[in-house]
FISE-923703 format. One line per field, with one value per residue (C-alpha): residue in three letters; chain; x, z, y. Coordinates in nm, 3 decimals, m for minus. Layout:
N
residuo [ALA,...] .
cadena [A,...] .
u [X,...] .
w [Z,...] .
v [Y,...] .
# end
This chain:
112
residuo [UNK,UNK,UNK,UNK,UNK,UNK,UNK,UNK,UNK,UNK,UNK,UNK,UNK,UNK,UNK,UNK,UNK,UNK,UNK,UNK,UNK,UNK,UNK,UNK,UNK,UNK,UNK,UNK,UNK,UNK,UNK,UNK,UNK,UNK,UNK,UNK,UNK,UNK,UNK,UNK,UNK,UNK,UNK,UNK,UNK,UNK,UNK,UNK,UNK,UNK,UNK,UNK,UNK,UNK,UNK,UNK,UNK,UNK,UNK,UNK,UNK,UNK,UNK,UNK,UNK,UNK,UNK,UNK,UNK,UNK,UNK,UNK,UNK,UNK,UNK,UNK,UNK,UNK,UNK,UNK,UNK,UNK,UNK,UNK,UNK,UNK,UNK,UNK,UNK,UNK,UNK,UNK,UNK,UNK,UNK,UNK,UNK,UNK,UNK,UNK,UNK,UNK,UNK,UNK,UNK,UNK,UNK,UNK,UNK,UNK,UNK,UNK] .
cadena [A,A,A,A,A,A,A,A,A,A,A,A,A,A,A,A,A,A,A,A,A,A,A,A,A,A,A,A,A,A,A,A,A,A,A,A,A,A,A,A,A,A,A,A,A,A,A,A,A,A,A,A,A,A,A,A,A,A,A,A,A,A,A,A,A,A,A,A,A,A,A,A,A,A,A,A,A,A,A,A,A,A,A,A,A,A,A,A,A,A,A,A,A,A,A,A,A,A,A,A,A,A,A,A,A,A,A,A,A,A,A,A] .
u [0.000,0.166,0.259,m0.019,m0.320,m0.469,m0.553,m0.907,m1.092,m1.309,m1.232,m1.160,m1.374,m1.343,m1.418,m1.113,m1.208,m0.948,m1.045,m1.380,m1.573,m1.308,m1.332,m1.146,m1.061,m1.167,m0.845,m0.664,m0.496,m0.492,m0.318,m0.330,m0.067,m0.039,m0.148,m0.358,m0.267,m0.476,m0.256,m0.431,m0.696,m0.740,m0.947,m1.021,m1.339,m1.363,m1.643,m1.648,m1.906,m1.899,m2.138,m2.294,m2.557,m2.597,m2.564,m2.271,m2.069,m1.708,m1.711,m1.414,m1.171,m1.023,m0.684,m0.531,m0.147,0.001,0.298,0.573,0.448,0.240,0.485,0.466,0.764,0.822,0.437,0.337,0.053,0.101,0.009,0.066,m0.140,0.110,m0.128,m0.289,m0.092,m0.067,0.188,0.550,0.567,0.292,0.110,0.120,m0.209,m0.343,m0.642,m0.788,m1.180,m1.426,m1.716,m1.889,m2.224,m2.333,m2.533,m2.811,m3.003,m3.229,m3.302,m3.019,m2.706,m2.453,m2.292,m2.129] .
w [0.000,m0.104,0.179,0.131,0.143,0.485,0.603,0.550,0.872,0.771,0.563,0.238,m0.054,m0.406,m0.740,m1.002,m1.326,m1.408,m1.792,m1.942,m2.244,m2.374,m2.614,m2.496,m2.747,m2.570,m2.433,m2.380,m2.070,m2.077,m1.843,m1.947,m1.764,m1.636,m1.350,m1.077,m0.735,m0.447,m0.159,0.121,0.107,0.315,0.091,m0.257,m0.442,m0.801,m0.981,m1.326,m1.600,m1.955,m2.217,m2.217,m2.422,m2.258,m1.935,m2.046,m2.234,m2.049,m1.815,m1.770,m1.480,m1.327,m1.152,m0.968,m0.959,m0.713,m0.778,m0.658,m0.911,m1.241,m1.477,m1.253,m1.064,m0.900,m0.968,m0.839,m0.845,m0.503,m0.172,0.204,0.510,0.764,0.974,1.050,1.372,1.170,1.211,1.024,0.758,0.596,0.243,m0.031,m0.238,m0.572,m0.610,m0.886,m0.956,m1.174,m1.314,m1.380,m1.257,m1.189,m1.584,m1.520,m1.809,m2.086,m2.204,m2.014,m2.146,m1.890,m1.586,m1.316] .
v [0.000,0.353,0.587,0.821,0.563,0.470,0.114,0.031,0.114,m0.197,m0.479,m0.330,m0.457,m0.421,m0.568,m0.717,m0.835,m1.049,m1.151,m1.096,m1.184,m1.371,m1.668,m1.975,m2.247,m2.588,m2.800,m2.465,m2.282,m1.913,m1.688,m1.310,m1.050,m0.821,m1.025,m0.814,m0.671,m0.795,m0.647,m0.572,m0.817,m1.128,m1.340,m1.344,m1.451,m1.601,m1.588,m1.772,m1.783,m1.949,m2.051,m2.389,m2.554,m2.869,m3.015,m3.277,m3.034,m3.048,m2.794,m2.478,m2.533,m2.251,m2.312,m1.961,m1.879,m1.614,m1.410,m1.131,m0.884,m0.836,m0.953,m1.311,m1.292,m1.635,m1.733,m2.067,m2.265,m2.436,m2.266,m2.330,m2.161,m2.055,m1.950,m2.333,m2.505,m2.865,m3.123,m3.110,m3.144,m2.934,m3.042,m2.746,m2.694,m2.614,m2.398,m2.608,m2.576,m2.746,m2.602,m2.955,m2.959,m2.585,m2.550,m2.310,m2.503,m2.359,m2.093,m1.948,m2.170,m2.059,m2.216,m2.007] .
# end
């Protein structure tokens, strides 16, 4: 945060669009820099939405990679919670989601 800003008296809020209304070939990752700064936030929320016809189309995963700065710096796709008091030694984690299951169905043909 730069000198002149103050801390958020309250949780600080606010809304990051990371990539929208883009058109993803299937079978393909896509990662678009510059990546985003979410400093001074404790948790982050990802909301995904894609087109869908039909209810057994394959669905979009999402996975989420952190990094040092917004050319991706060191970015990684693993994570640990320090803050968690959990025997030695400590498992890493992906964020990895699926969107399999969550069609909203016709007339609509989305899934979020």
């Amino acid at each position: 945060m730069p000198p002149q800003e103050k801390p958020c008296v309250r949780p600080c809020t606010g809304v990051i669009k990371f990539m929208t209304d883009k058109e993803v070939p299937a079978n393909v990752g896509i990662s678009i820099p510059p990546y985003s700064n979410i400093d001074g936030y404790s948790y982050i929320n990802i909301f995904v939405r894609f087109t869908q016809e039909k209810f057994d189309e394959p669905p979009v995963d999402l996975g989420v990679i952190f990094a040092f700065d917004d050319k991706g710096t060191m970015g990684a796709r693993r994570y640990v919670n320090l803050e968690q008091n959990v025997a030695s030694p400590q498992r890493t984690h992906f964020i990895s989601v699926s969107g399999e299951g969550t069609w909203h169905g016709s007339p609509h043909n989305i899934s979020s």
